[in-house]
C-alpha positions in Angstrom: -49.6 66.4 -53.5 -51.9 65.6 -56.4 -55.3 64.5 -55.7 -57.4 61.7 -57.7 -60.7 63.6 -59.2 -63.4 62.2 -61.2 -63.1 65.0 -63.7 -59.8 63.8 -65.0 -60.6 60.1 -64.8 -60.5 58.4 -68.3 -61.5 54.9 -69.6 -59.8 53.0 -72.8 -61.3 49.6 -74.3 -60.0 47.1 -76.1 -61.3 43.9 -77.5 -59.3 40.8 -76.6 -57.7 38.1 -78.7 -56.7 35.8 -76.3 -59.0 36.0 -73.2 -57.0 37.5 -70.1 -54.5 39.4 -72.5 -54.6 42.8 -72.4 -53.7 43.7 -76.6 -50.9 45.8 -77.0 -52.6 48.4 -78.9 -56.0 49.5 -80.4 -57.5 51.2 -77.4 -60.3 53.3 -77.3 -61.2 56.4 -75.7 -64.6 55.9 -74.2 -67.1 58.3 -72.6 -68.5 56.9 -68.9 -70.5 58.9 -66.2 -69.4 56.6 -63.1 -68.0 53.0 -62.8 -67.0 50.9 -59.7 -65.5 48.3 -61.9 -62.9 47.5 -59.3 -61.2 44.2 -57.7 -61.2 42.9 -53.9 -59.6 40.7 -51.7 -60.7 39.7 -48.8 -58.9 38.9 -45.6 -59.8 35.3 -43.5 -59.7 35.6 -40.1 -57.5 33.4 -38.5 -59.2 30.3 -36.7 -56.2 28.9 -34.9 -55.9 28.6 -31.6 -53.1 28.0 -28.4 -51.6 31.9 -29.4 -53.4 33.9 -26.9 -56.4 35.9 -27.1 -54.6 38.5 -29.7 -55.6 36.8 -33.1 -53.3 35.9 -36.0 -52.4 37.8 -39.1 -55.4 37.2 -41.7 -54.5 35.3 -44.6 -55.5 36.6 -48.2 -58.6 34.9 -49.9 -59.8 34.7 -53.7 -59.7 37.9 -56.1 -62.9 39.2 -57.3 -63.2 41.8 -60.2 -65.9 43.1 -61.2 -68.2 46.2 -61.0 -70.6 48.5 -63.4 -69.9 51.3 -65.5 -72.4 53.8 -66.4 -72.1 54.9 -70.4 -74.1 57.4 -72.6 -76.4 55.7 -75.2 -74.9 57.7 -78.0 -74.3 57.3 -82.2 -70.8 55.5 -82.2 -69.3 54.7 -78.6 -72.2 52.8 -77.7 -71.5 50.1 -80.4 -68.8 48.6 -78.5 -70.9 47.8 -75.5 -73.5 46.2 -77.9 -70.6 43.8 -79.0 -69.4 43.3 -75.5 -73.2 41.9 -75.0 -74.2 40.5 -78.1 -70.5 39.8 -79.8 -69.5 40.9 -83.2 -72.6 42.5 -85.4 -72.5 42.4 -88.8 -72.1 45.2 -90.9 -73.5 46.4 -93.9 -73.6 50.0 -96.6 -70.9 52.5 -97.4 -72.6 56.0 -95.7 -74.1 55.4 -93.3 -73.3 52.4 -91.8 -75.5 49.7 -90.3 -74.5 47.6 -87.7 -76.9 44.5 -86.4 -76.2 42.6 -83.3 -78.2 39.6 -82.7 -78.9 37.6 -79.0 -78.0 33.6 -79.0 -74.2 33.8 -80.1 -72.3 31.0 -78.5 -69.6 32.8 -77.5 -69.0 36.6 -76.6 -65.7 38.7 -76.8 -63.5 39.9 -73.7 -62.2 43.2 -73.2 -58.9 45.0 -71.5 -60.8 48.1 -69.8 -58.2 50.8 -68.2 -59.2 52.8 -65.9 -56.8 56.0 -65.4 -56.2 58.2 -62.4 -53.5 60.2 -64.1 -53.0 62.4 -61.2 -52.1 59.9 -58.5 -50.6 58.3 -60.8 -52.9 55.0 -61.1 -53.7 52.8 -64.2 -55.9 50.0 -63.2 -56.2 47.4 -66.3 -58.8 44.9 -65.8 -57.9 42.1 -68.4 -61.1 39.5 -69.6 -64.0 41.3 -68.9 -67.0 40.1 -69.7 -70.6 41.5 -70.4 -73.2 40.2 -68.2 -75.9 42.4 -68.6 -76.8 45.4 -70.4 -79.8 47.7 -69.3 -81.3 51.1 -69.5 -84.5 52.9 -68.8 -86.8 55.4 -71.4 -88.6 58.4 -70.1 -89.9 61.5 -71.0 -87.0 63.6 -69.9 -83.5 63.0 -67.9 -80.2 62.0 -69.0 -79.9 58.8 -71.7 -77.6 56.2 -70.1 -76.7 52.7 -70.1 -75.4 50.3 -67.0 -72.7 47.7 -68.1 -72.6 45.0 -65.7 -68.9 43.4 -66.3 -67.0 40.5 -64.9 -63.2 40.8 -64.9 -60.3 38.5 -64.9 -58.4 40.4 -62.6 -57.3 43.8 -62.3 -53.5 45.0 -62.5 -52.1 48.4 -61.6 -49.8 50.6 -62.7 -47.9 54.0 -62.4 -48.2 54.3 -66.6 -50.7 53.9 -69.2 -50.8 50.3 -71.0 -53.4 51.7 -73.3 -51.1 54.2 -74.8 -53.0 57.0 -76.8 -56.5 56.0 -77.5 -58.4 56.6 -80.1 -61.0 59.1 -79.1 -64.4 58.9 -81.1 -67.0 61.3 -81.6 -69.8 61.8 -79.1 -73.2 62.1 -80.2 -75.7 61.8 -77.7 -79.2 60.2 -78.1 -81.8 61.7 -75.7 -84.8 60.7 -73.9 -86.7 62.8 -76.0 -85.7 61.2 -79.2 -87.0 57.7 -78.3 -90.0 55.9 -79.4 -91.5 52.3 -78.3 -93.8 50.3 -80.8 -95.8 47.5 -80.5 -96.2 45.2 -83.2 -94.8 48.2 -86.1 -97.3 50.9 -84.2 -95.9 53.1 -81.9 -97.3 52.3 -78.4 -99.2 55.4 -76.7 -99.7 56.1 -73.4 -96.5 55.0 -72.2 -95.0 56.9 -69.2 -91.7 54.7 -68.7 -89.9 51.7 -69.8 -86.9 49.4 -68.5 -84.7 47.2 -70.7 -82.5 44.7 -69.4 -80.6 41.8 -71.3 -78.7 39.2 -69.6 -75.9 37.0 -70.2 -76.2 34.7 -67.0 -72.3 34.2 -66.9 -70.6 31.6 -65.0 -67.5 32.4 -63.2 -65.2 29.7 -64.0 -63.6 29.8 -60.4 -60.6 27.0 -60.8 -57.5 26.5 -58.4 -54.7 29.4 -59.6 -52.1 30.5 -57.5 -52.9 33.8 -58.6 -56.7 33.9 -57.2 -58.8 35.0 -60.5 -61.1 33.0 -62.5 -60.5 31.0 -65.2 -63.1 32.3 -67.3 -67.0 34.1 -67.7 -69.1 31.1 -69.7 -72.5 32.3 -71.0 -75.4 30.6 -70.2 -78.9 31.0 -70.6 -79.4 34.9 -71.7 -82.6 36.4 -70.6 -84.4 39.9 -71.6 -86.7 41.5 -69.3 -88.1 44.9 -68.6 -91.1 47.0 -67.3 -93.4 49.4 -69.5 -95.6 51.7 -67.4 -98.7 53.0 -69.5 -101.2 55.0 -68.9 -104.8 52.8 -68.3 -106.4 53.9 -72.0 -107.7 50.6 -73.7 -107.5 47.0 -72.8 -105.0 45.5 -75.9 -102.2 44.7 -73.5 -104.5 43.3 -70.5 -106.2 41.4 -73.7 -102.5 40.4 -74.6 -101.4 39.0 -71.1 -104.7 37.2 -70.9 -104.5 35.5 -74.2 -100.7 34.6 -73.5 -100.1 35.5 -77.1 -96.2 37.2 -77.8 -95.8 40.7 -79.5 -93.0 42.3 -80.8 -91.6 45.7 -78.9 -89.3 47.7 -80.3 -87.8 50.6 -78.6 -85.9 53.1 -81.0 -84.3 56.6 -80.9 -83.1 58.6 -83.7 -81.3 61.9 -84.6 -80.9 61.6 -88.2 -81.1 59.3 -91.1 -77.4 58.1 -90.0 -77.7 58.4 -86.4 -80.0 55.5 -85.2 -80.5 53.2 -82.4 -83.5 50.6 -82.6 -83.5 47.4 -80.0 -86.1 45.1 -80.9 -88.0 42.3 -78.8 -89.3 39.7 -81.0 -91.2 37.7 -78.6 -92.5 39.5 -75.5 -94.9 38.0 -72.9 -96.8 40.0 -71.0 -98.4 39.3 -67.5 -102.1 40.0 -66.1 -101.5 43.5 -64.0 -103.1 44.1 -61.3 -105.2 47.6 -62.3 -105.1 50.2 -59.0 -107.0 52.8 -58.5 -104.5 55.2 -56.0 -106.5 58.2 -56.0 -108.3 60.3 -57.7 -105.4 60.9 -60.0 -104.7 58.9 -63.6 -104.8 55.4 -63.3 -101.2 53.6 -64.6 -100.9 49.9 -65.1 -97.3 48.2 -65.5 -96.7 45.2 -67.0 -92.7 43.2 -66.1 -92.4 41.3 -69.5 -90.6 38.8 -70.4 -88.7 38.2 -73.8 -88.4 34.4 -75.9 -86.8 33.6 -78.4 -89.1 34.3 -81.9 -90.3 31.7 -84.3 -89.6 34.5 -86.7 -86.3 35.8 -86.5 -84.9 32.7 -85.0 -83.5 34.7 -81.9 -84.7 36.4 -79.6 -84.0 40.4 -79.5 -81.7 42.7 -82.2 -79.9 45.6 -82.0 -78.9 47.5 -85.0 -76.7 50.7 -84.7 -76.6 53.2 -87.7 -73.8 55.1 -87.6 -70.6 56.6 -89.9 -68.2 53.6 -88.0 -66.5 51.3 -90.2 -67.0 48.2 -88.1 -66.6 47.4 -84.4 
């Protein structure tokens, strides 16, 4: 009797047309380190009365489908969760290839996501899922990685593959060793760790269906945050937070002229820190920022992949 393993597990992605409807073809063959994208149903305890003391059967309440996956920030793969978060970037060169996603789009693109358990067998397909937030952490060593928060339709299971053969793509990993953060164009010293996390704020749509899944994920207001850790050296970001003035971070990695990945905060608020003194060891301050949309660019963060990918 086979047994499900990890090892074997694979994920496909595709981009939606009509939300809810898994496409027919086009998948991708994506590289993860753990998900629990999954759906539930509850059970409802019966509340009647005048049967005894042995309760009723349970009755079946609303389906919920949803769950994180953890993916590598790498050179081409990654581009698909920057759409899923920021919708469709535009494109521009011949080799390489630069791709710029920008916050504030209106709308944002659903995905059919299978998840396969070849050995059981078990394709799960969740159809219409939806980015809600993106966010990842830079340090000085460790594994590069990404957590997808995603909100799902519903999930439906099978003994085959839906996604027939999916395109694999080439894996090239970015590490933590190849990333920089910058303040203002100058790269920002000092810094022992950072945290970036965008936000959709989806709305589950959650109407009467005599299936139990949403109607939809709407967008609402989409907030960036994060946490930079530094090393107490000078006073320009205490001045910062103290003067309530904005700068612009940018947190980049790079393996070659074609292999890029820079995230930029255009507006970034910092607040007063408190400055400890733990010990007799260095003294760290951290400052939990807050992103706003720029006077100039009229948005408020951007992404831009460079890559050999013709479009996403």
């Amino acid at each position: 009797m086979a047994r499900a393993h990890g090892a074997r597990a694979q994920m496909a992605l595709a981009f939606e047309t009509v939300y809810g409807t898994p496409p027919a073809s086009g998948y991708r063959l994506l590289p993860f380190a753990r998900t629990t994208l999954g759906a539930e149903q509850p059970l409802l305890n019966s509340e009647l009365l005048g049967y005894g003391r042995d309760p009723l059967a349970p009755i079946k309440d609303a389906v919920t489908a949803d769950g994180e996956v953890v993916v590598p920030i790498d050179v081409e793969a990654f581009g698909f969760w920057l759409k899923a978060a920021f919708g469709a970037p535009t494109t521009t060169g011949t080799t390489p290839k630069t791709h710029t996603f920008q916050s504030g789009n209106w709308t944002l693109p659903s995905m059919a996501i299978e998840v396969a358990m070849p050995e059981v067998p078990r394709f799960a397909m969740y159809a219409g899922c939806v980015m809600d937030q993106l966010s990842w952490q830079m340090s000085r060593s460790g594994l590069l990685t990404a957590t997808a928060r995603l909100i799902a339709q519903g999930e439906a299971i099978a003994a085959t593959t839906a996604a027939g053969t999916p395109t694999a793509l080439g894996l090239q990993r970015f590490g933590h060793f190849n990333g920089v953060v910058k303040r203002n164009g100058t790269a920002l010293g000092n810094v022992v760790s950072a945290e970036i996390t965008y936000a959709n704020g989806l709305d589950r749509i959650e109407t009467i269906r005599n299936d139990g899944k949403i109607e939809g994920a709407d967008p609402g207001m989409a907030a960036l945050t994060g946490r930079i850790e530094v090393r107490f050296a000078d006073s320009a970001l205490v001045t910062q937070a103290i003067d309530g003035t904005p700068c612009e971070l940018e947190f980049a990695y790079s393996l070659a002229a074609n292999a890029s990945f820079t995230f930029t905060a255009h507006a970034v608020y910092l607040p007063v820190p408190r400055i400890e003194i733990p010990g007799p060891q260095g003294i760290q301050a951290t400052f939990d920022w807050q992103a706003a949309k720029a006077t100039s660019p009229a948005r408020m963060c951007t992404a831009v992949l460079v890559n050999t990918v013709t479009g996403y």
